[in-house]
C-alpha positions as CSV (number, residue, x, y, z in Angstrom):
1,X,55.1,-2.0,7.8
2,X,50.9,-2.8,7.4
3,X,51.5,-5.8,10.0
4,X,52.9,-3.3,12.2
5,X,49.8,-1.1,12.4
6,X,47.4,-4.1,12.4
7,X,47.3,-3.7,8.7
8,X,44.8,-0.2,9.6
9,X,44.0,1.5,6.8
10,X,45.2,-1.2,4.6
11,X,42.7,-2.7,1.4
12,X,41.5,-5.7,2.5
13,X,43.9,-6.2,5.8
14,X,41.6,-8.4,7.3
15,X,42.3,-11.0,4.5
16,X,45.8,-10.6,4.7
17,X,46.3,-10.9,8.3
18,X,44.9,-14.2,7.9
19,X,47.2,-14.9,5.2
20,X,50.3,-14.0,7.0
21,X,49.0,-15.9,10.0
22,X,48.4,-19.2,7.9
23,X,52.2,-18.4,6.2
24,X,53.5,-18.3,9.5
25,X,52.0,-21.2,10.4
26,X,53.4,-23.4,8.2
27,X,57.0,-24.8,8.2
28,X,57.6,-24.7,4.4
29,X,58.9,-22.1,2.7
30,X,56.7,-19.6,0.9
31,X,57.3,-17.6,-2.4
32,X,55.2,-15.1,-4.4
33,X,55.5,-14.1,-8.2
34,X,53.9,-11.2,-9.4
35,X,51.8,-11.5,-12.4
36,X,50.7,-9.3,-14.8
37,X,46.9,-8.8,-14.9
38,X,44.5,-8.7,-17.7
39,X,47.6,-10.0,-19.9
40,X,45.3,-12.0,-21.9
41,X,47.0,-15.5,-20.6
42,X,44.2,-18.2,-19.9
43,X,44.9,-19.4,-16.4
44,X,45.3,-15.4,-15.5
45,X,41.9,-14.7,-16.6
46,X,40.1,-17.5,-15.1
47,X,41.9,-16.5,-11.7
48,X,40.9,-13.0,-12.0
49,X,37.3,-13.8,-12.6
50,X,37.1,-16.5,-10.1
51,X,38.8,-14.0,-7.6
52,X,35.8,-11.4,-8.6
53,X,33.3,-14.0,-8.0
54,X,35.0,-14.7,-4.6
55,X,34.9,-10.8,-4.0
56,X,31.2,-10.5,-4.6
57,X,30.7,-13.3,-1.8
58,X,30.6,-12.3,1.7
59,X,33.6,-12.9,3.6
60,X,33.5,-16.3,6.1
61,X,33.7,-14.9,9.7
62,X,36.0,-18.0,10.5
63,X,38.5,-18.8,8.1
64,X,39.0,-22.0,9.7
65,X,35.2,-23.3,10.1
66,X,34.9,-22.6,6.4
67,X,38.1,-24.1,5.6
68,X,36.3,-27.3,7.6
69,X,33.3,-27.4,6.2
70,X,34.5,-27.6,2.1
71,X,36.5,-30.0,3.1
72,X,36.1,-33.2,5.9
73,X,39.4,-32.7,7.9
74,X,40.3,-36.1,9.9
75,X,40.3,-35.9,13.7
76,X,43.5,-35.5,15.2
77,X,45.8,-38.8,16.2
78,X,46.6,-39.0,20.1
79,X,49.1,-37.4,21.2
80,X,52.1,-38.4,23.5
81,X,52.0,-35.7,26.2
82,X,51.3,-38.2,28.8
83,X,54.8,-40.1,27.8
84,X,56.0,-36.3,28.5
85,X,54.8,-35.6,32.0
86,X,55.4,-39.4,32.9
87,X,58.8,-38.5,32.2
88,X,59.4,-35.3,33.5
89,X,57.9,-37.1,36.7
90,X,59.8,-40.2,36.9
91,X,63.3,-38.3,35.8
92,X,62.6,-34.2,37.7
93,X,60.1,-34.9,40.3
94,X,58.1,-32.6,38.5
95,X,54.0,-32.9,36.8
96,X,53.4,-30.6,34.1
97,X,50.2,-30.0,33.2
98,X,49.1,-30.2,29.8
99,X,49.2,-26.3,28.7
100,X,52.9,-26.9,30.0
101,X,54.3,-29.6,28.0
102,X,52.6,-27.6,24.8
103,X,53.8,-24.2,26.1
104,X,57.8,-25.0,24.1
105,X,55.9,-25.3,20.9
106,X,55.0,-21.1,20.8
107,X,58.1,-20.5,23.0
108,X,59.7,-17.5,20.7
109,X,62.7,-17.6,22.4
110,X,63.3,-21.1,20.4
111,X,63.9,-21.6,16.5
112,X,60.9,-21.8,14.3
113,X,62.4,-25.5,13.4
114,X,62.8,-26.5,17.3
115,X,59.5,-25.7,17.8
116,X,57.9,-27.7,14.9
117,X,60.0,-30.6,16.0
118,X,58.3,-30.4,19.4
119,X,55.1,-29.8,17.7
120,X,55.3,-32.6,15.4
121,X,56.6,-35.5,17.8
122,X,54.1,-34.4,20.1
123,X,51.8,-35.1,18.0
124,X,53.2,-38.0,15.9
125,X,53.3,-36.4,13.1
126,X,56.8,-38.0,11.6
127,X,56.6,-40.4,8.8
128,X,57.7,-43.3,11.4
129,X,57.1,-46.7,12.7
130,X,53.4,-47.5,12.3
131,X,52.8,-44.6,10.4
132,X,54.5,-47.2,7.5
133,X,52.7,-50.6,8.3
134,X,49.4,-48.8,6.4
135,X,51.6,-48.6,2.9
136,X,51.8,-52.0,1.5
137,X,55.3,-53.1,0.7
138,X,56.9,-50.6,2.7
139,X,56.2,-51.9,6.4
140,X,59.8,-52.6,6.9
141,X,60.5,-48.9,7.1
142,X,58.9,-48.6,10.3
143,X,61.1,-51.1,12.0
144,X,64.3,-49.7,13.4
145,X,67.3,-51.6,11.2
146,X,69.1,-51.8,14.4
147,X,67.1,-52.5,17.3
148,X,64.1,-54.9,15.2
149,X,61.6,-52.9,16.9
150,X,58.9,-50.5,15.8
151,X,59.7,-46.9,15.5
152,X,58.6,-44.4,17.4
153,X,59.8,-40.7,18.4
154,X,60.7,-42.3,22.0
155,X,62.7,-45.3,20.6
156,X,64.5,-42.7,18.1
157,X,65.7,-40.2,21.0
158,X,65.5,-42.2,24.0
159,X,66.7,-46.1,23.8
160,X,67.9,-47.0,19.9
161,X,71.8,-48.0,20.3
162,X,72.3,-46.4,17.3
163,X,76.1,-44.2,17.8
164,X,74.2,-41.1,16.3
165,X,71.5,-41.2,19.2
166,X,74.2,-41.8,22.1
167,X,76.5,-39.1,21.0
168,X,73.8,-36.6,20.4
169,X,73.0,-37.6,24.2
170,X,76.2,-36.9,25.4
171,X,77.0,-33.9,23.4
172,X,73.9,-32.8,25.0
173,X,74.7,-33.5,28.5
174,X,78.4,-32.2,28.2
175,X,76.6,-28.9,27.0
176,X,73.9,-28.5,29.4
177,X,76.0,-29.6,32.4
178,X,74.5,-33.0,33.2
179,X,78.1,-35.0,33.2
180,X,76.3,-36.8,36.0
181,X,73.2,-37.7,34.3
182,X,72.3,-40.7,32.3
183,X,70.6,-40.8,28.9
184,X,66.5,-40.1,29.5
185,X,64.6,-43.3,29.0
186,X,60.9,-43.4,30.6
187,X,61.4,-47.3,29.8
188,X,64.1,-47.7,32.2
């Protein structure tokens, strides 16, 4: 109802618009418990007074800058748009620009967990192939059990021989109408 009416005339709306925004953003599923306050439990009363203390500061104008600056946040890893629109060339004939191959990730018309799965393997941000060879004792997890070669999010969808991959292809052709076309590979 608050969200609504841009949480107006709402205690302290700013703070939970950003709140709501950050739950949003996140994939995992969030829960809240009420408490009782001032029930003379420990960890309750250390949150309420930290929380005054917090109230008597002023509030950060960025959420994110401050967020930044208490903590060193490591530069984003590359990303494989190019792999994308070198695709969508070599296979449509077509050159997206870059604001178009990110444009699916906030398309609403998809599922929240379509869109995070373009999200994330634009961004190589599954627990695959090199991302193992920095975990002593564990670098074999990153090499495909089938192929012997690394993984990666293009090796996974596009050229493993794995029967899961290939069916999931042709399911998806059969759907979509592309009896004609052959399995997308930007290796072929």
């Amino acid at each position: 109802m608050w969200e609504k009416r841009d949480w107006i005339n709402f205690k302290n709306g700013d703070i939970f618009k950003c709140i709501t925004a950050w739950m949003r953003w996140r994939s995992g599923k969030t829960t809240m418990q009420w408490v009782k306050g001032h029930s003379g439990t420990k960890v309750n009363e250390e949150t309420d007074r930290l929380a005054s203390e917090g109230a008597r500061e002023p509030a950060p104008k960025d959420f994110y800058r401050t967020l930044s600056e208490k903590r060193k946040i490591p530069p984003r890893q590359g990303t494989d748009v190019g792999i994308v629109q070198a695709y969508a060339q070599a296979t449509f004939g077509l050159s997206p620009t870059t604001e178009e191959v990110w444009a699916p990730t906030r398309h609403g018309d998809l599922t929240r967990k379509t869109r995070d799965f373009l999200w994330g393997s634009t961004w190589n941000t599954y627990k695959i192939g090199a991302y193992w060879n920095l975990i002593e004792g564990f670098e074999q997890r990153g090499v495909c059990p089938l192929c012997d070669e690394q993984e990666d999010m293009d090796h996974i969808l596009t050229s493993c021989t794995a029967r899961p991959r290939t069916l999931a292809w042709e399911l998806a052709r059969i759907a979509c109408g592309w009896i004609e076309a052959t399995t997308p590979s930007h290796r072929d």
